[in-house]
C-alpha positions, 0 to 999 in steps of 0.5 A: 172136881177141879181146884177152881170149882166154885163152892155151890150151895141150893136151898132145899128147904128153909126151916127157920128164919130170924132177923139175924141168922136162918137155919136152912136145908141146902144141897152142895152143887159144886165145890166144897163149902166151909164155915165161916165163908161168905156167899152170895145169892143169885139175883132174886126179885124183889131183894132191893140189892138183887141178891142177898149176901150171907155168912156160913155159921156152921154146917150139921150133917145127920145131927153133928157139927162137921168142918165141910160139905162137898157134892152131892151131899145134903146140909143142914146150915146158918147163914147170918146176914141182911136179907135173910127174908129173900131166902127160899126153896130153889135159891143158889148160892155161890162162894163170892169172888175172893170170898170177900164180902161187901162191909155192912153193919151187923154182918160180920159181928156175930158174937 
């Protein structure tokens, strides 16, 4: 895995999902994914952007807070963001390019 693989993650399964946050089951497909990130979604349909921008509140392997989560291991993980309801089993998940994330009320302020 090279220096410029873009972090990569794939819903597996959502388990809960708020109007703030969703707590969701993820498979890392590339990269390495760290808290506190920002990732956008493939296009979905029906999203009135096309794809939904996220942040990564934490990530919890076998029931423990860790720091990262590389392939081809499993997450347990929350996002917090807007368009959180478009989220579903099969959707990808990549870093944003720069890791910067379009200015939208709520999004980064989480306290």
């Amino acid at each position: 895995m090279g220096e410029n693989t873009v972090g990569q993650l794939q819903i597996y399964a959502v388990e809960e999902i708020g109007a703030v946050s969703a707590i969701c089951i993820v498979r890392c497909l590339g990269g390495v994914i760290y808290p506190g990130q920002n990732l956008v979604t493939e296009p979905i349909a029906g999203s009135p952007a096309g794809e939904v921008q996220v942040s990564l509140d934490w990530i919890e392997c076998y029931g423990r807070r860790v720091d990262f989560v590389d392939p081809p291991h499993s997450a347990r993980v929350q996002f917090s963001g807007r368009g959180l309801s478009m989220l579903a089993k099969g959707v990808t998940i990549s870093e944003l390019d720069g890791n910067k994330m379009d200015v939208l009320p709520g999004i980064n302020d989480i306290s």
